[in-house]
N, C-alpha and C positions, 0 to 999 in steps of 0.2 A: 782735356775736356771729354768727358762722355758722349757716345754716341748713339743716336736717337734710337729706339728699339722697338721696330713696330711687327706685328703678330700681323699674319695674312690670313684671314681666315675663309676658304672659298670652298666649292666643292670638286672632289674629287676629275668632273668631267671639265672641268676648269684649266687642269692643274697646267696646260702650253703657256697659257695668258697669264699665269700665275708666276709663272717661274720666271719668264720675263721681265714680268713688274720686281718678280724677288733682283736681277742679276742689276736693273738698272737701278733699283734702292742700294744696291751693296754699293754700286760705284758710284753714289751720289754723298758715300761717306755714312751711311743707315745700316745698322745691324737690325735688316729683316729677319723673320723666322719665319720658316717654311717647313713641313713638315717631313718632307724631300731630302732635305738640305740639311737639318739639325738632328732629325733621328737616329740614333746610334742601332745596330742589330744588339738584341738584346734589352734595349730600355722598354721601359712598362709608358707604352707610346700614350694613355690614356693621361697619367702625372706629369709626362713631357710638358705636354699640352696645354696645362692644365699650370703650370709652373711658368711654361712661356706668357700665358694670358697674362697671370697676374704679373711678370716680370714688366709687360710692353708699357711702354710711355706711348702708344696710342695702336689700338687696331684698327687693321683696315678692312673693311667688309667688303667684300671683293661679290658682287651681284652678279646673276646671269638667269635668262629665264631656268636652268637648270636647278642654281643655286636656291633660289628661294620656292622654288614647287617642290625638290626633293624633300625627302622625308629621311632620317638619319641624323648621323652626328654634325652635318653642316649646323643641322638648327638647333643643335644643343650648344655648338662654339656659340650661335650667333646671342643664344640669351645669355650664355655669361657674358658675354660682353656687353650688352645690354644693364645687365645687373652692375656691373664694374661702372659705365659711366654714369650709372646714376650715383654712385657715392661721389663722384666729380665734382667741386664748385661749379657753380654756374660760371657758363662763359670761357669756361676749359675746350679747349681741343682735344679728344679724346678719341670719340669714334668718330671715323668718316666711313660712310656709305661709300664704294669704286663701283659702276656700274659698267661692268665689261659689255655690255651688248642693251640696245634697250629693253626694259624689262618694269615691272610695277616693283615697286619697295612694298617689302614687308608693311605690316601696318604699327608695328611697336617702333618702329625705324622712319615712320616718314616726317617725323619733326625735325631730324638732321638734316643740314644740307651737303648733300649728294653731289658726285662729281663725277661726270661722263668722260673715263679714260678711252673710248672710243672716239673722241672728236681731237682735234687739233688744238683746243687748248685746253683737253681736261689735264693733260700732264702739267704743263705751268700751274694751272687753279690748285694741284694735290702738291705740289712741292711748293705751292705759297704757305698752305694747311698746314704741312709737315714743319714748314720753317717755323712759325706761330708756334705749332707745338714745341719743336727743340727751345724756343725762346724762353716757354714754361718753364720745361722740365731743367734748365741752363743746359744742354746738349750743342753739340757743335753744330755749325748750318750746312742745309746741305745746297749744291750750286742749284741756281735755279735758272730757265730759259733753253729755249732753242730743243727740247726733249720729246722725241715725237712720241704718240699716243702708244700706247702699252698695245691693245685688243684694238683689232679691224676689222669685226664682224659686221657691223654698219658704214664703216668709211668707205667711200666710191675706192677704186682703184684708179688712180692716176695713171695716163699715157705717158710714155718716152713721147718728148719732143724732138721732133726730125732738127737735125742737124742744119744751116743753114747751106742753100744751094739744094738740099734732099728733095729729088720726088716722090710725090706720096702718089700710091698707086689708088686709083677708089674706084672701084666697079660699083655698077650700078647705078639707077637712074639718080642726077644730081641735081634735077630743075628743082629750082627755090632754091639750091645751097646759096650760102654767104662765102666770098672767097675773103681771107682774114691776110693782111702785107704788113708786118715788120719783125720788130724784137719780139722775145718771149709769149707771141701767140700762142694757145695753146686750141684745138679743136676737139670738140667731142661731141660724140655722137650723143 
């Protein structure tokens, strides 16, 4: 069985949160294309490109307030692909909007529904997508659950929890704190 083939399309000030999402697609069983990753020294990077698109059984629009204000080839990927899922039956999985950080969607883009890989469960929501589409194109599936989020530009930063018996040292005035007594308490400021 064939393996899903999806085209990451983002921009360049992107490309940490990109690569990311490319290594955890590779092992999910997905032959992502990144442009990083796929282009040879030597190839005419513009037909690469351009040959991946129309190869992808779905791209992924990879969002960031960077992504959609620049001006360049990000927004020429992003109308072919535009243009591509409109020859799509209705009710295809094709493009999905990844919204690395929050940010307004384009306005040719906002009748898709969008999936926040910054939160805790945009990754499950994009590999339910992804699976939908492999189901289309008959592509193999790829696993899904337990995958944490791709981009943390908005996610709080989780505390290490003190070990039990640990004391936590806190300076500073503490009247009103709550004191918190058992398992898996977690405190934050």
């Amino acid at each position: 069985m064939k393996k899903l083939k999806i085209f990451l399309c983002h921009a360049s000030e992107d490309k940490a949160e990109v690569k990311g999402l490319y290594d955890l697609l590779a092992k999910q069983g997905t032959d992502p294309w990144l442009d990083t990753e796929k282009l040879l020294p030597g190839q005419d990077w513009n037909f690469e490109i351009n040959k991946a698109l129309d190869d992808a059984d779905v791209i992924l629009l990879c969002l960031s307030k960077k992504s959609v204000s620049k001006e360049g080839y990000v927004q020429k990927e992003m109308r072919l692909a535009i243009d591509q899922a409109l020859e799509m039956p209705e009710g295809r999985i094709f493009l999905i909007p990844a919204r690395l950080e929050e940010c307004q969607l384009p306005y040719k883009i906002k009748s898709y529904q969008w999936v926040d890989l910054f939160t805790a469960e945009g990754m499950d929501k994009l590999l339910k997508s992804l699976n939908a589409r492999a189901n289309q194109v008959k592509a193999q599936p790829l696993s899904a659950g337990g995958s944490p989020p791709v981009a943390k530009k908005s996610a709080p930063k989780k505390q290490a929890k003190p070990k039990t018996g640990t004391t936590i040292n806190i300076q500073g005035n503490v009247t009103g704190s709550n004191i918190v007594i058992g398992n898996d308490n977690e405190v934050n400021s």
